[in-house]
N, C-alpha and C positions, 0 to 999 in steps of 0.2 A: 188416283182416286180408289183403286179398287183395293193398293194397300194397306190406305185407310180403315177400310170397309173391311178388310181381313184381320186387321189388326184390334178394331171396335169387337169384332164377333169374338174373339178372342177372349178378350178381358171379359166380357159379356158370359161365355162360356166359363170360363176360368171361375167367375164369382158365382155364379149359381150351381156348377157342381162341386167344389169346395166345400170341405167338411168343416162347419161349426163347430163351438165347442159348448157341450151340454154342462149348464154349473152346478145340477141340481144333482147330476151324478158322480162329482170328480170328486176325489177324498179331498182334502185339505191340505195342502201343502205341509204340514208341520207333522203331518200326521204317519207319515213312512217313509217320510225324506229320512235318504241315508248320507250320512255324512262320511266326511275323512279324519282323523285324527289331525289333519294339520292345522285346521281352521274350529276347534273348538274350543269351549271353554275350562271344560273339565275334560281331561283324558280318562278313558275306559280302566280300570284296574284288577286285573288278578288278585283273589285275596292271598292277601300278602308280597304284591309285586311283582315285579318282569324277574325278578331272581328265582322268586318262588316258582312263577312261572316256567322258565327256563329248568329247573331241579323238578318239577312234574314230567315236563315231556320226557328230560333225561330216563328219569327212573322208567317211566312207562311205555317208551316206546320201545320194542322189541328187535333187534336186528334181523335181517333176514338169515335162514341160515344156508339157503345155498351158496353164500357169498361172505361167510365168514370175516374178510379180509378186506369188505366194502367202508368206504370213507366218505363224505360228503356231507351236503346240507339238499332237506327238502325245502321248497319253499311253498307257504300256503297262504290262503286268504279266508277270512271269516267276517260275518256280521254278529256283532254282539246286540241283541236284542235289548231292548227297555227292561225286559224284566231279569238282563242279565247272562241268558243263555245264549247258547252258537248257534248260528245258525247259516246254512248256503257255503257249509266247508268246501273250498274249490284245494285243490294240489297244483300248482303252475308249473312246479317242475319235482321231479321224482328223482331216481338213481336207479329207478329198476326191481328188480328182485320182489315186489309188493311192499317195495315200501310207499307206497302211495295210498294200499289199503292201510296199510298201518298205520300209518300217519294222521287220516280219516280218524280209523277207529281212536287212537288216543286223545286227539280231539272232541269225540264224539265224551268223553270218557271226565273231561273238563267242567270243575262246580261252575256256580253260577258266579259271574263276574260282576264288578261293581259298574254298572253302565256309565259312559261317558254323559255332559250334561253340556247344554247350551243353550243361555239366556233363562238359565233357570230348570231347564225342562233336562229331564231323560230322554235320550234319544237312541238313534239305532245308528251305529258304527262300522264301519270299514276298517279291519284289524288285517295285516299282512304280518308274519314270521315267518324264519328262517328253523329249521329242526333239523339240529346238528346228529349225524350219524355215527358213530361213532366203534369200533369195535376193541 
């Protein structure tokens, strides 16, 4: 009986300090959901495409020069905004030497993109590359 009684006070407890959900302050679902490229209708585009793209970074990203003789790929992730621009540049992985700020920076440094679209609408995108290093 008693655990019963421990178990009633429980659920009892559990439902009255449980945090509600207020609907008058929550944005609206469609409204900053950030998607993935896998699952959309229109994919996001660089003008002029992932080649153009890929011949941007080349040209502008800088080598480090303490390391002259460095080789690799940085890998990075970005949200392309509704109205096109970057935004929330992360670096997941570097090679060191500041290529991480660089990397940043030539991102930072990127026009405005054609936004991805789904079920009609612009939306905000989850964009991942690789930025090949090169010397």
């Amino acid at each position: 009986m008693k655990k019963f009684l421990i178990l009633i006070l429980i659920c009892v407890a559990q439902n009255t300090f449980s945090q509600s959900k207020n609907t008058k302050t929550n944005i609206p679902d469609d409204e900053n959901t950030l998607y993935n490229t896998a699952g959309i209708d229109v994919q996001p585009e660089f003008p002029g495409g992932l080649a153009q793209f890929q011949k941007f970074l080349n040209t502008n990203f800088i080598p480090p020069q303490d390391n002259p003789k460095i080789k690799g790929k940085v890998y990075a992730t970005f949200i392309i905004e509704k109205d096109g621009s970057l935004s929330d540049i992360k670096i997941i992985r570097d090679l060191g030497y500041g290529t991480k700020e660089e990397a940043t920076r030539v991102l930072k440094l990127s026009p405005k993109w054609t936004p991805g679209k789904h079920q009609g609408k612009d939306i905000r995108t989850l964009f991942s590359t690789p930025i090949s290093v090169r010397q």
